[in-house]
BATISE-166163 format. One record per residue (C-alpha): x, y, z. Coordinates in steps of 0.25 Angstrom, whole numbers, plus 5000, padded with zeros to 4 digits. Example, Ala and Ser with C-alpha at 12.3 -4.5 7.8 and 13.67 -1.06 7.14 Angstrom:
2
> u,v,w
> 5049,4982,5031
> 5055,4996,5029
//
This chain:
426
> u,v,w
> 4865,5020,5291
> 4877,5027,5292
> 4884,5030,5281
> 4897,5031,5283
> 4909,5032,5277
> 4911,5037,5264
> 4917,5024,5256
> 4912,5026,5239
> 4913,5038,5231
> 4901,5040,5224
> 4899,5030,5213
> 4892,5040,5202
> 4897,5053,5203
> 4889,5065,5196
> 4903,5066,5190
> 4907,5050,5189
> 4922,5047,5185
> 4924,5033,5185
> 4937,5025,5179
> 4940,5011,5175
> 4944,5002,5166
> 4932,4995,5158
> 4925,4987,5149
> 4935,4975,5151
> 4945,4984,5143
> 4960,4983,5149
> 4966,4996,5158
> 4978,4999,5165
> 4976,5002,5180
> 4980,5017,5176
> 4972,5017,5165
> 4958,5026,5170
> 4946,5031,5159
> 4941,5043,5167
> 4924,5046,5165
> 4920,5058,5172
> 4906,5059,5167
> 4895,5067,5175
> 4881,5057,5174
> 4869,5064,5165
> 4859,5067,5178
> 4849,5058,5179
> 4835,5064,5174
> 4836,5072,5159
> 4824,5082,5156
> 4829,5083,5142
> 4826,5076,5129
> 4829,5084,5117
> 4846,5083,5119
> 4854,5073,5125
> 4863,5069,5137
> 4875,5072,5135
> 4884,5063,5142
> 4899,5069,5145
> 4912,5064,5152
> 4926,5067,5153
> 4934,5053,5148
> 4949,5052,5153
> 4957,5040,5153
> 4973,5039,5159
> 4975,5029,5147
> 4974,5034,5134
> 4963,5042,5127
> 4949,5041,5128
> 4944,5035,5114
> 4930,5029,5120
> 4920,5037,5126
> 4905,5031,5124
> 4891,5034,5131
> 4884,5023,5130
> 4868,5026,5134
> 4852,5018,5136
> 4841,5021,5135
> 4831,5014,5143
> 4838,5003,5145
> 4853,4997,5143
> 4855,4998,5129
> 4868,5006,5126
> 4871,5017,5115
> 4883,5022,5113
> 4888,5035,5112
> 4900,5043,5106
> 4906,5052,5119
> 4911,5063,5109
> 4923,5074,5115
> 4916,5087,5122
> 4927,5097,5119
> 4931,5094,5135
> 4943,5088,5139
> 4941,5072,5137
> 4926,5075,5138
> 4916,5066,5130
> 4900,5067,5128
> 4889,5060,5121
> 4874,5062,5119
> 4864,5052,5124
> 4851,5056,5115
> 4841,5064,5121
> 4828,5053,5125
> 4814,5055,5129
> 4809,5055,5144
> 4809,5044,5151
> 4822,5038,5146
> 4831,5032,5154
> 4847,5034,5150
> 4859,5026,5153
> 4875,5030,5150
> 4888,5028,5152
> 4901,5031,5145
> 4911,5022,5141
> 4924,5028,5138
> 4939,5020,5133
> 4952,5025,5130
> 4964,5021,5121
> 4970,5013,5132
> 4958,5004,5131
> 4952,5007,5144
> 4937,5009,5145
> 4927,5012,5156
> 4912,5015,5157
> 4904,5027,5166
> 4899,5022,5175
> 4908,5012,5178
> 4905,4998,5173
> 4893,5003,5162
> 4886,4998,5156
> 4883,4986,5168
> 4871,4978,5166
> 4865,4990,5158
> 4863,4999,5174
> 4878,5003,5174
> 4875,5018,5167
> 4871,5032,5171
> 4857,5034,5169
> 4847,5045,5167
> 4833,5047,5165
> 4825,5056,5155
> 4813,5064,5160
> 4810,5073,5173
> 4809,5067,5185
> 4806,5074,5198
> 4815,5066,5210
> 4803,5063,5221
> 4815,5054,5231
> 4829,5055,5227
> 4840,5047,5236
> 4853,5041,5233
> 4856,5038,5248
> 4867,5047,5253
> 4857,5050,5262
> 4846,5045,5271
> 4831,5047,5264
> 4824,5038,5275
> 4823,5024,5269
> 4817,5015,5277
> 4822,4999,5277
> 4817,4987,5285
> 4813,4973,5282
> 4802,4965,5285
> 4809,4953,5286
> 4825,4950,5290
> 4836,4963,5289
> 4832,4974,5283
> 4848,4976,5277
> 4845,4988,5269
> 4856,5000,5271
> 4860,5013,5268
> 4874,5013,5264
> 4886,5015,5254
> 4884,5000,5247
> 4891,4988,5249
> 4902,4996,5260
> 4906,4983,5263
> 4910,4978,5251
> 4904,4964,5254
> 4892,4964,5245
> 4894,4958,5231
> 4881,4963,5227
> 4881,4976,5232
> 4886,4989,5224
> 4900,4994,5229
> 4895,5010,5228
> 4881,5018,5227
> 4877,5021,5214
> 4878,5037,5218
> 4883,5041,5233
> 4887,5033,5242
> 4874,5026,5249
> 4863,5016,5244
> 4852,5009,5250
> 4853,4993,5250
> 4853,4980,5257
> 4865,4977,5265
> 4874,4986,5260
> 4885,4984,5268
> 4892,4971,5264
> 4899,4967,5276
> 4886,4964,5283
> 4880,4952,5285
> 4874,4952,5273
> 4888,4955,5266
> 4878,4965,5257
> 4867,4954,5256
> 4852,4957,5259
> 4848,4946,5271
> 4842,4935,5268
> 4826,4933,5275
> 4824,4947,5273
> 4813,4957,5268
> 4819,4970,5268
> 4817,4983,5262
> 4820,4998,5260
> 4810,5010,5258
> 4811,5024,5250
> 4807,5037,5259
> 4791,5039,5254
> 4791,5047,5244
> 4780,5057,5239
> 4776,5055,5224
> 4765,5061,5225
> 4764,5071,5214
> 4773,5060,5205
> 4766,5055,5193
> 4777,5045,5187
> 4788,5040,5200
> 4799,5032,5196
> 4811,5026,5207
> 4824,5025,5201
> 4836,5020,5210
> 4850,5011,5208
> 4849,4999,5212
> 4860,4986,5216
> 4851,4976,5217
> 4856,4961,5220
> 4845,4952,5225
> 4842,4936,5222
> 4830,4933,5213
> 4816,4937,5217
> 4812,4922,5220
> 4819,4922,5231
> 4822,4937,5236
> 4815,4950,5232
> 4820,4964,5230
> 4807,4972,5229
> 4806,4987,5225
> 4793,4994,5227
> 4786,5006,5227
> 4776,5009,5239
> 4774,4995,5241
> 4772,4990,5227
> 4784,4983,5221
> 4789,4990,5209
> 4802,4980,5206
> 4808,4966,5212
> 4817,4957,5207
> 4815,4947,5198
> 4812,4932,5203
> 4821,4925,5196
> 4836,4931,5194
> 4844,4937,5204
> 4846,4953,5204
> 4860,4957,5205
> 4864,4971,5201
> 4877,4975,5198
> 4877,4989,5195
> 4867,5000,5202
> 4855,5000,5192
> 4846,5010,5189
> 4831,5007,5191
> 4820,5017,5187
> 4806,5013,5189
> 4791,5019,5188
> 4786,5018,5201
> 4775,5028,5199
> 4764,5017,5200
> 4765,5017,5214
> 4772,5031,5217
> 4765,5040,5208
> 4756,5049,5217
> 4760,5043,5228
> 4762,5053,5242
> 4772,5042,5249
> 4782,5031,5239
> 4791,5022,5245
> 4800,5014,5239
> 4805,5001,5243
> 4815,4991,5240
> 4815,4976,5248
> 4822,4965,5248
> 4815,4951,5251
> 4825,4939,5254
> 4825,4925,5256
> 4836,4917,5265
> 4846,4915,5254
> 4854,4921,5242
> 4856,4935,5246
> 4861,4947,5237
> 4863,4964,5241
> 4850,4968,5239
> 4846,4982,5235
> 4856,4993,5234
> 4849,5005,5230
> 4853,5020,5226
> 4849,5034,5220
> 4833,5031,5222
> 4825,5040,5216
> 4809,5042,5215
> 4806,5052,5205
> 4795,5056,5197
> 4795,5057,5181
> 4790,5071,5177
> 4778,5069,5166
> 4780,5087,5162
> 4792,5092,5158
> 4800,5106,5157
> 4803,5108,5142
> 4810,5119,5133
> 4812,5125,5120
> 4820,5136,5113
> 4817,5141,5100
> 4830,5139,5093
> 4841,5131,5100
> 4851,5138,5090
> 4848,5153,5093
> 4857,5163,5087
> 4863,5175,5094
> 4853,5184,5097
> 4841,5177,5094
> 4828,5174,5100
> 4823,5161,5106
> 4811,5155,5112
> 4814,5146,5124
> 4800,5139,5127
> 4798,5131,5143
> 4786,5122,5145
> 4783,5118,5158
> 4773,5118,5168
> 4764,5129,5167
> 4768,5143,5175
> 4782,5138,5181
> 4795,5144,5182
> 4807,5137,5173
> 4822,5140,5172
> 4829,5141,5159
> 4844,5137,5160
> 4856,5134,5150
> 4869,5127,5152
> 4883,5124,5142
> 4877,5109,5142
> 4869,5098,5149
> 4871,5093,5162
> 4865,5089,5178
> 4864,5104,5182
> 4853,5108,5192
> 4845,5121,5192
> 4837,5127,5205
> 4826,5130,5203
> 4822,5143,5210
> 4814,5139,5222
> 4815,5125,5216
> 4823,5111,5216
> 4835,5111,5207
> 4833,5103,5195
> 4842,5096,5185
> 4843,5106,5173
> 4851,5095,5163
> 4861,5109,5161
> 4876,5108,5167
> 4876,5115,5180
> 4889,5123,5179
> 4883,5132,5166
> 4869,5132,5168
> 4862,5143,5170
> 4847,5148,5171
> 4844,5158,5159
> 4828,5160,5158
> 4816,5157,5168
> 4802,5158,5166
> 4787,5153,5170
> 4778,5145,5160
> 4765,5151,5157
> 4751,5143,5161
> 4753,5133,5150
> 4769,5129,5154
> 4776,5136,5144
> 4785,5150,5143
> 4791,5156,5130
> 4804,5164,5133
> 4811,5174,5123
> 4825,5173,5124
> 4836,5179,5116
> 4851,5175,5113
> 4862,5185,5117
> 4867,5192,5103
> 4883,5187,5108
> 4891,5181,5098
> 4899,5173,5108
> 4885,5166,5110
> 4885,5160,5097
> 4888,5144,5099
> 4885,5142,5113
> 4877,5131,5119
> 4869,5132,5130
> 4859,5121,5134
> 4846,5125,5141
> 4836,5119,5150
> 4824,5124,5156
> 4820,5119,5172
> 4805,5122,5176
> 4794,5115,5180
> 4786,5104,5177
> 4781,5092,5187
> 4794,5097,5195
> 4806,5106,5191
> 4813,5099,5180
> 4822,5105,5169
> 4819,5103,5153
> 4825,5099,5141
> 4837,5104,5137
> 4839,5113,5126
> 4854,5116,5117
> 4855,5129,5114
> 4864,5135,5105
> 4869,5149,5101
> 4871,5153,5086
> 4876,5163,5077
//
């Protein structure tokens, strides 16, 4: 399909600024709350620190006097968290807890200001408990990544009636009640009738057995695969029609038979497919959609689908002291696979930066971009481990200076390590 012309701006920008009035609290039509906040990228290596979530909070009508994170873990259940000043202009940041691997994190920042204006990131947070940015803690090494601003080479039909599935900016008619009105990244989904001018009006067709499948995908060295995508699913109750999710041909998910699915948000899904993809030299995945002659809704709208697998071995690393003194000697020790390269690099604070690898892929570091830099690289001896002597320069102007530190080497793929606060003393 043709994409044509460019209609949305990107819903969630790396750098996300979103304004209105919220929470049912009154504002004037000049009153705007201003959140430029840049999401925490969404796999963390680290569990010793935490993830510090920042945003620069304006507001045209009065003083910023609330500014919250409020965060889950492994489900919906909110905490909330003070966002203290940075020293920035109008900056705030707060500390989710560092968690084990495996975790699953949702955020999102509320802020208010003296006017009694309020608005949430993103916009409409917390929803049904989906609303939220969302990150994942563990390795994970990306087997199929696609979030559909290009074509990948999915393959629809339909066994019986239309196949109505399409490759398009969503709902570009603006006649779908059921269909989201952006991408949840981009411009461009994957979905059933998305254009809601149609003769479906953004409604799957009646009569129909349709579906949609994944380019194969080779999980053949993967141990544990798990499919994570967003989804904008509305779909009468099972008894009548079915929206199936499976995995080489063995259903992994449908909808329940009683109760119609009605998504109002993009929802996050993560699943272990790994009993039907682990070790597997061709994967497919497929979504269908089985339909009786009455009662239709929009169907499946689909985004950012990923296939990746969850790293078991790990990169891991240790300074002596974390509080060295000028002029002292540390230990930094790096455990990795047995006789490989690794990188040491350091940074004024965390953030989504990327290091390449020399000859290799680039790989998230968890250090922010702009001040990283790689200080130290090495090989780990038969057993996975290297000991390096290092010493701090003997410069007073070095005394309180932060740096954070991360180590990228190889374990079941390249992947970065925990993160490390180091601190210079007198």
């Amino acid at each position: 399909m043709n994409h044509g012309t460019t209609k949305r701006s990107r819903v969630f920008l790396c750098l996300a600024i979103v304004t209105l009035a919220g929470l049912g609290l009154a504002a004037s039509a000049e009153a705007q709350i201003t959140i430029n906040h840049e999401p925490l990228r969404q796999f963390h290596s680290d569990t010793d620190n935490g993830y510090i979530v920042k945003a620069k909070i304006t507001s045209t009508a009065g003083s910023i006097n609330v500014r919250r994170v409020l965060w889950a873990k492994n489900g919906t259940s909110y905490t909330l968290l003070f966002m203290q000043p940075t020293g920035r202009p109008d900056e705030f940041a707060a500390t989710i807890p560092a968690q084990t691997r495996g975790t699953t994190i949702r955020y999102y920042i509320l802020a208010g200001d003296t006017g009694g204006n309020s608005t949430t990131l993103p916009a409409g947070a917390p929803g049904a408990g989906e609303t939220s940015h969302i990150f994942y803690i563990g390795h994970y090494q990306t087997i199929l990544a696609d979030d559909f601003e290009t074509d990948l080479g999915w393959i629809s039909g339909a066994t019986m009636g239309e196949d109505d599935w399409e490759w398009s900016e969503p709902n570009i008619g603006g006649g779908s009640v059921d269909d989201p009105l952006a991408a949840y990244s981009g411009l461009f989904v994957r979905g059933n009738d998305l254009n809601g001018t149609g003769v479906g009006a953004g409604k799957y067709p009646p009569d129909s057995v349709n579906f949609i499948d994944s380019p194969t995908m080779d999980c053949s060295n993967a141990r544990i695969v798990r499919l994570l995508f967003r989804r904008w699913l509305t779909v009468e109750e099972g008894i009548y029609d079915d929206s199936i999710l499976s995995v080489n041909g063995n259903i992994v998910w449908r909808n329940q038979d009683n109760g119609h699915t009605r998504d109002t948000e993009w929802k996050p899904i993560l699943m272990d497919i790994s009993s039907h993809a682990s070790m597997q030299q061709a994967v497919t995945v497929r979504y269908e959609l089985q339909t009786d002659a009455g009662l239709e809704f929009g169907g499946w709208t689909i985004d950012d689908f990923q296939v990746v697998e969850f790293v078991l071995d790990y990169v891991t690393m240790t300074f002596s002291n974390k509080n060295p003194s000028i002029g002292e000697d540390i230990t930094l020790t790096v455990q990795a696979n047995p006789s490989t390269a690794w990188y040491l690099l350091d940074a004024r604070e965390p953030g989504n930066g990327q290091f390449q690898v020399p000859g290799g892929p680039l790989v998230y570091s968890g250090l922010h971009q702009n001040s990283m830099r790689n200080r130290l690289s090495g090989m780990t001896d038969g057993a996975g481990t290297s000991v390096s002597n290092l010493r701090v320069p003997n410069r007073t102007q070095l005394i309180g200076v932060e740096r954070w530190a991360s180590t990228v080497g190889f374990a079941s793929g390249w992947i970065d390590s925990n993160l490390v606060k180091l601190t210079v003393m007198p």
